[in-house]
N, C-alpha and C positions, 0 to 999 in steps of 0.2 A: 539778565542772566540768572539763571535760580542758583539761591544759594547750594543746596545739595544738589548738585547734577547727576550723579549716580543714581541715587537716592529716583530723582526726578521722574529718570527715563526708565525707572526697572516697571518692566510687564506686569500686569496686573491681573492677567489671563492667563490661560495657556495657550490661544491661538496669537498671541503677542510674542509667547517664548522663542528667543531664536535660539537653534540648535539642540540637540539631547534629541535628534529620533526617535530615537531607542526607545527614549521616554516618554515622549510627547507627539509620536504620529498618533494618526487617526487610530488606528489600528495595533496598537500596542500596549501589551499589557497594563503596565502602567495608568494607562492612561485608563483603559477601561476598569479600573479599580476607582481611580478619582471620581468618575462619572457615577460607577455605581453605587458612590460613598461606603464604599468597601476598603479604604485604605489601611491599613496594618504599621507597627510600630516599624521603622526602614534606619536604613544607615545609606545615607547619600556620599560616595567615594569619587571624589577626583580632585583633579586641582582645584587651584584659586579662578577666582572670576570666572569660572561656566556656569554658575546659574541653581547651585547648592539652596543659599538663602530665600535669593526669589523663588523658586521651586515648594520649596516649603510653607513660604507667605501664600503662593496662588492655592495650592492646597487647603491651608486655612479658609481663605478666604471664598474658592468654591464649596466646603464642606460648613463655611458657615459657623466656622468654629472660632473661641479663641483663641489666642494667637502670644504665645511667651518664646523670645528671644532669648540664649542664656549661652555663656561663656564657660567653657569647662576648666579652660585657666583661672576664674576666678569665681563661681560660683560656689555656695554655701548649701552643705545638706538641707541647713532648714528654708532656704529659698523652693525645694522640690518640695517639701512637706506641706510650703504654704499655700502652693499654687492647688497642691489634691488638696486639700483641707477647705480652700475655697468655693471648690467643684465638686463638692463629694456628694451634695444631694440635686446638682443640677442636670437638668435634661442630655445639654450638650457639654459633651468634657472638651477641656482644652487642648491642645495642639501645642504640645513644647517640642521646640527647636531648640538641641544641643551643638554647638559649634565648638570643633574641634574635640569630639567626643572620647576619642582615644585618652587626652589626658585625665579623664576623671579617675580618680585614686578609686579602690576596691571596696571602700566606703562606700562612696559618691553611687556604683552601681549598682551596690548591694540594697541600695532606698530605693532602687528604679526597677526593682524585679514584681516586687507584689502589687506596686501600682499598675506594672504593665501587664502582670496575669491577671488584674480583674481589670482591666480597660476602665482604667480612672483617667485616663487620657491616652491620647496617641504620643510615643516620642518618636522624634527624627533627629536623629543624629550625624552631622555632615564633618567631615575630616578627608586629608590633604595627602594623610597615607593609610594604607590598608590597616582597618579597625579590627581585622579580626586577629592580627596577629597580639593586642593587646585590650581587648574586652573579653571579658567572661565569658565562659560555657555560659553558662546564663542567659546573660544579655543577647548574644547572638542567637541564640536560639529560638528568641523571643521577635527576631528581626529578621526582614527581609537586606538585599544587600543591593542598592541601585547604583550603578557606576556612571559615571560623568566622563568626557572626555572634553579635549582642547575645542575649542571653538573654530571654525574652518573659515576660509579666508568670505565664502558668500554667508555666512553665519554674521560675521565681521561687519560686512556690508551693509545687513538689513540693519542691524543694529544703528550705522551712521543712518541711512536714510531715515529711519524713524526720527532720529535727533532732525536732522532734514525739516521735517513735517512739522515741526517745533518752532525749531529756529533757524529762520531765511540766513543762509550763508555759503560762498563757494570755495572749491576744496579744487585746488590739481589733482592730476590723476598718479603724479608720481607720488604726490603728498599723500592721497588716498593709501596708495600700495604701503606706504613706509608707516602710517598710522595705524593699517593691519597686521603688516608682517613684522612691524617692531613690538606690536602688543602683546604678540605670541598666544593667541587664544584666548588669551584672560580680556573679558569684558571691560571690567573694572579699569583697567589698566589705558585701555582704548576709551574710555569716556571722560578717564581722570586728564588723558593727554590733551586732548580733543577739546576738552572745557576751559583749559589756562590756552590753548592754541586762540582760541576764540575771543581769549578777552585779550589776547595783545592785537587780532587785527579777525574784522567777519572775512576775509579770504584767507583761507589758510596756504599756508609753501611748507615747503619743504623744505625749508631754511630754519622755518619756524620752528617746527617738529624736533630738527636736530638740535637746533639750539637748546630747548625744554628736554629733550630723549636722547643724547649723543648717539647712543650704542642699541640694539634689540633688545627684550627680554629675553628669558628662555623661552628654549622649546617651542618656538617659531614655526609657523605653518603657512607658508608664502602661495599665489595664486598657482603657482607652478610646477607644486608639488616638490620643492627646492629639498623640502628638509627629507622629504621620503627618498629620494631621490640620492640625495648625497649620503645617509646614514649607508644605503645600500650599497651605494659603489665604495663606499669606507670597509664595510663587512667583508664583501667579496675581494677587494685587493688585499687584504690581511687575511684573506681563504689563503688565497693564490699567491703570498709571501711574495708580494709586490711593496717592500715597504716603504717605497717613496710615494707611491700613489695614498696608500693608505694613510701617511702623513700629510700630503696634499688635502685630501678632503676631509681629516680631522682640524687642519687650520680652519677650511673652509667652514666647519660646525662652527670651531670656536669664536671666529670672527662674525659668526653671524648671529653669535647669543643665545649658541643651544648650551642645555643644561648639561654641566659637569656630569653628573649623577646620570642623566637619562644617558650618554655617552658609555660611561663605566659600566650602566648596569648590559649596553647591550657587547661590551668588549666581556663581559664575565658569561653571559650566553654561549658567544664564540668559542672559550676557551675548552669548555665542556666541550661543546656541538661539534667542533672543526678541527682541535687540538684533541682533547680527550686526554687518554691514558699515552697517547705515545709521548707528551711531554707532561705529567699530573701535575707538577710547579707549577705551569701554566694557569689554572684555575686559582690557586693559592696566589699570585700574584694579582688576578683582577679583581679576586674578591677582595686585596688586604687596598688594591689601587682605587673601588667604590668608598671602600671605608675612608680611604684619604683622604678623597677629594668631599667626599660632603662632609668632614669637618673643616676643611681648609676653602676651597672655594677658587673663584678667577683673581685674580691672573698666575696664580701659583699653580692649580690645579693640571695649566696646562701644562707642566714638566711631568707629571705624575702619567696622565693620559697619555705622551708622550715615548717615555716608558714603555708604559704599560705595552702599547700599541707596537712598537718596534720588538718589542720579544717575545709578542705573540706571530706576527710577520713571521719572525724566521724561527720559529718552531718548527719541529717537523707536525705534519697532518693527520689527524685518522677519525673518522667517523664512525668506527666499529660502535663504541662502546652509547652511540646515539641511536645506531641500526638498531642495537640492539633492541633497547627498551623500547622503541616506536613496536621493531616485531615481537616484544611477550605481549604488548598493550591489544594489538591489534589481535594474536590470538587468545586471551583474556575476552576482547568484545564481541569474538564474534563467532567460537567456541563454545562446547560445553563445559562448566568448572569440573575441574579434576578433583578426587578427596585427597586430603593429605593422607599419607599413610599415616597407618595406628602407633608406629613406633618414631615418628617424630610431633603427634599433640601432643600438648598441655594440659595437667604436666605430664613429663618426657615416661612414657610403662615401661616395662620393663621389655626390652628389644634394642632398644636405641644403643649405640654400637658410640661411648664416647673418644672423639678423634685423638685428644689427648691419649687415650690409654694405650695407644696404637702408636707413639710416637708421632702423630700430627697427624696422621690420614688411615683411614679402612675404609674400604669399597661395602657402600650400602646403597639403599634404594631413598632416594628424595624425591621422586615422582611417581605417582600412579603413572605413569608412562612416558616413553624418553620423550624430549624435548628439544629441538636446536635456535637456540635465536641470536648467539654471539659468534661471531666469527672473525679472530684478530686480524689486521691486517699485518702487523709483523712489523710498525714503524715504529722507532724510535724507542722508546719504554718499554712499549707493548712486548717490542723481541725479550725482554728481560722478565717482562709477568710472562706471557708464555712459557720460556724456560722453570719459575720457579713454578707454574703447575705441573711441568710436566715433571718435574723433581720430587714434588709433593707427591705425585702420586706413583711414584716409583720410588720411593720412600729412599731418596739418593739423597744426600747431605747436600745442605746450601752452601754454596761459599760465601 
């Protein structure tokens, strides 16, 4: 058995890579930049074990470049200084890989701007959540953005069978299912199982598996499309203020080791989408119910989602304030732009009529031309904002 097994089995190629389409068909951009050794400084986005690391290794290693591994949790400015310092008068520049790129401090990115405007090297940058919410104007700018997704359950498979081709060993096929859909996407995770599976016995059970893995990971992605599957019928009975169904296949998530967080973020969608303005609390609850639970975690989490889910259930409904934006967007794309008028640019001439001075509202013009794209439904809240524009604009005292 090889001492690093992971290690062992990671691709060396990209026609090895399993999974990331996107990234690695024939035919996809991506891939045609590798070839053409055109590649560009990238931020590789998604979870753990899809294929971030190796991706950047096979890179290297088709471009023929060297190849520096670096930690953003602990790396040191003068560790980047010494790598371009090394490469400054050589033909081929190195290929640094930054892992977990987000956390580099404002320093750490401010050393990596002028090495990456004069292409002193290519950096790649891979992390587990969206870098652009904390990297630099800078940085970003200077970067392309490649997303990763979960690994799918035939993605899963090739992966075992290559181990397969390695090393003579047999697998049940309930053991197969439960070695994929326990591993939840992540490679890493399926190889790490897979490797201690093997050194207690070369036929693996499903006894085995449990015994090393009791429980799924997250974010599980079963042959059967389980997890799509049940996230939807979870959305739509919490549409339909069905909330025992909707409680039923939130067990069902939680029992089968979907992620808190991926849970929350899609009950905080809902709340906007389905709920809206007729109950506005509604969104303030799922967004304060994400924040909860990724500081807190299973098995507490599940009272929180719990919650969350039963008071969004029996909210009342409205989809107005979703219609809406879907139709300014659609006629924004597919319209001519309108000019703002000359008495509300920046800064504000002299025309602009301020509402304040009017006692909160005067009838002026905010469009080159009218416009309809909101139209309340009149549930819940919404009856109360309606009232107060129509108050506003009949200049009638609020109560």
């Amino acid at each position: 058995m090889q001492s690093n097994f992971a290690l062992f089995f990671r691709p060396k190629v990209i026609a090895e890579f399993s999974g990331q389409k996107n990234l690695c068909g024939e035919k996809s951009p991506f891939r045609k930049l590798l070839e053409t050794g055109s590649m560009s400084h990238s931020i590789f986005f998604g979870p753990a074990g899809v294929g971030k690391t190796t991706l950047a290794r096979i890179v290297a290693n088709t471009l023929e470049l060297p190849f520096y591994e670096l930690d953003a949790t602990s790396v040191k400015v003068e560790e980047f200084r010494k790598i371009f310092a090394m490469h400054k008068n050589a033909l081929q520049k190195p290929l640094v890989f930054i892992d977990e790129i987000h956390r580099l401090s404002k320093t750490q990115q401010e050393v990596l701007l002028l090495p990456m405007e004069n292409h002193e090297a290519i950096i790649i940058g891979a992390s587990t959540e969206n870098p652009y919410f904390t990297l630099s104007s800078g940085i970003r700018s200077r970067m392309m953005l490649f997303e990763f997704y979960a690994l799918t359950h035939t993605d899963m498979k090739e992966i075992v069978g290559r181990v397969r081709e390695k090393i003579s060993f047999t697998i049940d096929e309930d053991a197969l299912n439960y070695l994929i859909s326990s591993s939840a996407g992540d490679s890493r995770a399926l190889l790490n199982l897979l490797e201690f599976a093997l050194k207690v016995d070369l036929h693996v059970s499903i006894e085995t598996l449990k015994a090393l893995r009791p429980s799924a990971l997250k974010d599980g992605v079963s042959a059967d499309n389980t997890h799509y599957n049940l996230i939807s019928a979870m959305i739509k009975s919490v549409r339909g203020s069905d909330v025992d169904a909707g409680l039923y296949y939130l067990a069902r998530l939680i029992d089968g080791g979907e992620s808190a967080d991926f849970i929350a973020r899609r009950l905080v969608i809902l709340a906007s989408e389905d709920i809206g303005n007729a109950n506005p609390n509604a969104l303030n609850l799922a967004t304060s119910t994400l924040m909860a639970v990724s500081k807190i975690g299973y098995p507490e989490a599940r009272i929180i989602l719990g919650h969350c889910l039963v008071y969004l259930a029996c909210s009342p409904k409205s989809n107005s304030a979703y219609n809406a934006i879907n139709a300014a967007l659609s006629y924004v794309q597919h319209e001519k732009a309108l000019n703002v008028p000359e008495h509300l640019r920046s800064p504000s001439p002299q025309g602009y009529l301020y509402p304040h001075d009017f006692g909160g509202w005067v009838e002026q013009t905010y469009l080159e031309k009218p416009l309809h794209f909101y139209e309340s439904l009149g549930v819940g809240y919404e009856k109360i904002l309606d009232e107060w524009l129509s108050k506003i604009k009949t200049k009638d005292k609020m109560a």
